[in-house]
C-alpha positions in Angstrom: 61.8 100.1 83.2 60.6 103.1 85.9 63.8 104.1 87.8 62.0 106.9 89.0 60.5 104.3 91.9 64.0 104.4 93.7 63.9 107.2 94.0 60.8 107.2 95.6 61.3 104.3 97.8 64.9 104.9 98.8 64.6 105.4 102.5 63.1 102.2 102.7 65.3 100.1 100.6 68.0 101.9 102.9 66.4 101.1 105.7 65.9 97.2 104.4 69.3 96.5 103.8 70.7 98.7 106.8 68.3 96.0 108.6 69.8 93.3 106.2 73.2 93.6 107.3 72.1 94.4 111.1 71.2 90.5 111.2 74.0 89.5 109.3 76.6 90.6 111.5 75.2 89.8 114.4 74.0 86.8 113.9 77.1 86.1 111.9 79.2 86.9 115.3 76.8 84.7 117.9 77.1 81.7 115.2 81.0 82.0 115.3 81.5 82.6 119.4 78.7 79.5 120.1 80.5 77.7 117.1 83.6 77.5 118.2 82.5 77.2 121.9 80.9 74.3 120.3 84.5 72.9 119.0 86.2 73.4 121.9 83.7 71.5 124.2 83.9 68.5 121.6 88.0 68.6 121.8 87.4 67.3 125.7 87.3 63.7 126.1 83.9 63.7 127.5 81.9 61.2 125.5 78.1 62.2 126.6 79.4 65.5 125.9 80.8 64.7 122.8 77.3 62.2 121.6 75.4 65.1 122.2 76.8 68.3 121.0 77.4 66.2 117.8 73.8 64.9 117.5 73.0 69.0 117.9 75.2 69.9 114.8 72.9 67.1 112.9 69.5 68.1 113.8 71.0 71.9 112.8 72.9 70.7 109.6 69.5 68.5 108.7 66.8 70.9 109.4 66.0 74.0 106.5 66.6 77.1 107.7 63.0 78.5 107.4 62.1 75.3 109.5 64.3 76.4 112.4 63.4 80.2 112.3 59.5 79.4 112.4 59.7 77.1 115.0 62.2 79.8 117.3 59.7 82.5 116.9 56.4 80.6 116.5 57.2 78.0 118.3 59.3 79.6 121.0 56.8 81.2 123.2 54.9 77.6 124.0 58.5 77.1 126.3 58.1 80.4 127.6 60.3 82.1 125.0 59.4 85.6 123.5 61.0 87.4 121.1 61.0 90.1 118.4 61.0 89.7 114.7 64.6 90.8 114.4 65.7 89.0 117.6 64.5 86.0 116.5 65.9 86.6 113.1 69.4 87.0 114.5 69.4 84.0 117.1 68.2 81.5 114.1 71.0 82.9 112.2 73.7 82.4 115.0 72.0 78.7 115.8 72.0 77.8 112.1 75.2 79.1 111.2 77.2 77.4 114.7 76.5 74.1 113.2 78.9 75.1 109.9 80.7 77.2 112.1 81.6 74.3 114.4 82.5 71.8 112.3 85.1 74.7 110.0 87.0 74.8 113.7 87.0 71.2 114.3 88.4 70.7 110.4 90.8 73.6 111.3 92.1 72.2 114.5 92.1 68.7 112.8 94.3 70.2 110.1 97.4 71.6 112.9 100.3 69.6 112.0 100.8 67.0 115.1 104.8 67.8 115.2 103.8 71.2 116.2 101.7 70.3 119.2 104.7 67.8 120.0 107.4 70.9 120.0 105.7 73.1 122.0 104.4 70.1 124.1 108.9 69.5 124.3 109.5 73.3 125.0 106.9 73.1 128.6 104.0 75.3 127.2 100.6 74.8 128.9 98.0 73.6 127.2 96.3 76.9 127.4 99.2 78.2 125.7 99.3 75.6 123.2 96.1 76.7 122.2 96.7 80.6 121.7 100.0 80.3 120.3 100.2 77.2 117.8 96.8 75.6 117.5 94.8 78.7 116.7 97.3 80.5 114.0 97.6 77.7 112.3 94.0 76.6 112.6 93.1 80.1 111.1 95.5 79.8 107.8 93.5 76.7 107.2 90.1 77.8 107.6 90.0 81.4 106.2 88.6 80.2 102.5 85.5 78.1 104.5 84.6 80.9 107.2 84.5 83.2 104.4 82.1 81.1 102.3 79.8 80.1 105.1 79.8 84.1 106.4 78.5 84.8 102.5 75.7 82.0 102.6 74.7 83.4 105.7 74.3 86.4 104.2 71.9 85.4 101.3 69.7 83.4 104.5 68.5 87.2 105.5 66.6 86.8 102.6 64.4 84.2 104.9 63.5 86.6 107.5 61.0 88.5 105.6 58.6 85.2 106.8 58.6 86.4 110.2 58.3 90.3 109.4 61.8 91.4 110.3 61.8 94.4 108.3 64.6 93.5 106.1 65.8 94.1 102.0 63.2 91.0 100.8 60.3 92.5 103.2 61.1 96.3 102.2 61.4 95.1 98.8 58.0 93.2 98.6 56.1 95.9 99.6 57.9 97.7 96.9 56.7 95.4 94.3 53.5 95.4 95.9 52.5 99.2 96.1 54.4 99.8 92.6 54.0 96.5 90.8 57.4 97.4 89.3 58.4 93.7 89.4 61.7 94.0 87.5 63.1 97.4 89.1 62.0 95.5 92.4 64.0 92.1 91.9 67.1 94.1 89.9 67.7 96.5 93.3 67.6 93.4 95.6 70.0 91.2 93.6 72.3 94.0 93.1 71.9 95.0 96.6 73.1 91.1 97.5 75.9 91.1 95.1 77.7 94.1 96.8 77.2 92.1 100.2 78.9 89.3 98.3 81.5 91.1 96.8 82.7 92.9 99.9 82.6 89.6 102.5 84.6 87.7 99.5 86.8 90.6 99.0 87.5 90.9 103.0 88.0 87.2 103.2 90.7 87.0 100.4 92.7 90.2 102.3 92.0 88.3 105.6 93.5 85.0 104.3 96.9 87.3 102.2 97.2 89.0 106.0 97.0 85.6 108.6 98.9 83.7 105.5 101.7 86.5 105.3 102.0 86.5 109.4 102.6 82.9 109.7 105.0 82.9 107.1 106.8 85.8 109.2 106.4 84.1 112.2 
């Protein structure tokens, strides 16, 4: 084993992952806005509405990931579409992951005791009020553990984006391997690299979950 290539190639395996979790956040935060824009829209009793925004979630949920990202940036500028490697990376990310993310907040809504609704609904709180107050605490004690494990697979999809050149840890690391042909180093730094994005969502998911699950009990 050649250690001594890290230290060679550290700005760009720095760069790579800086890149890495660039497109994991933010596509991370688009999935969960238009996901649970998503959930909201299917809670109205709009039935075309509903047919359709489900039928969306099915194509997404049914369709590989690399699928979906090819056809946003190859495909995307036949509709008049144009974007860069790492835009596109980030909008397949957030379109991918709304699907999941959608479906977590309908489960989570789903989950909201009834009697609740019905005592606030006794008390005269708005429906708007409804919503801030009891449907979304609650909703977020119940979906902490799934958010958390979606937000980590999304974060093993950057991997993908090396296929469109978005100059992330896979494409930093492959030409890596290929200028070095230090194979081993090369896959041992990227898995490592993934394992302490891992950790730390996992670890900020289980604090976030102790945190909502310790307010509602104080509340």
């Amino acid at each position: 084993m050649d250690f001594s290539v890290y230290l060679q190639y550290w700005p760009k395996l720095l760069s790579g992952f800086g890149e890495t979790l660039l497109c994991w956040f933010a596509g991370a935060a688009f999935g969960i806005a238009l996901g649970f824009a998503i959930a909201l829209l299917r809670r109205l009793n709009i039935k075309p509405l509903q047919w359709l925004l489900r039928a969306i979630i099915e194509v997404v949920r049914g369709t590989p990931f690399l699928i979906q990202l090819y056809l946003l940036y190859d495909g995307g500028p036949a509709i008049g579409l144009k974007l860069q490697a790492t835009q596109a990376g980030i909008v397949a990310l957030g379109i991918y992951g709304s699907a999941y993310f959608a479906e977590i907040f309908r489960a989570g809504f789903a989950a909201v005791p009834v009697g609740q609704v019905e005592a606030a609904q006794s008390l005269g709180m708005s429906s708007s009020t409804i919503l801030l107050r009891v449907r979304l605490p609650a909703m977020l004690v119940a979906i902490v553990p799934a958010l958390t494990n979606m937000l980590i697979i999304l974060s093993k999809e950057t991997v993908v984006l090396s296929v469109i050149t978005v100059p992330e840890l896979m494409y930093q690391m492959q030409s890596m391997a290929a200028e070095t042909f230090a194979a081993f180093e090369t896959i041992l730094a990227m898995a490592l690299l993934y394992w302490l994005m891992v950790e730390a969502a996992s670890r900020l998911g289980r604090a976030a979950e102790w945190r909502v699950t310790a307010y509602m009990r104080a509340a």
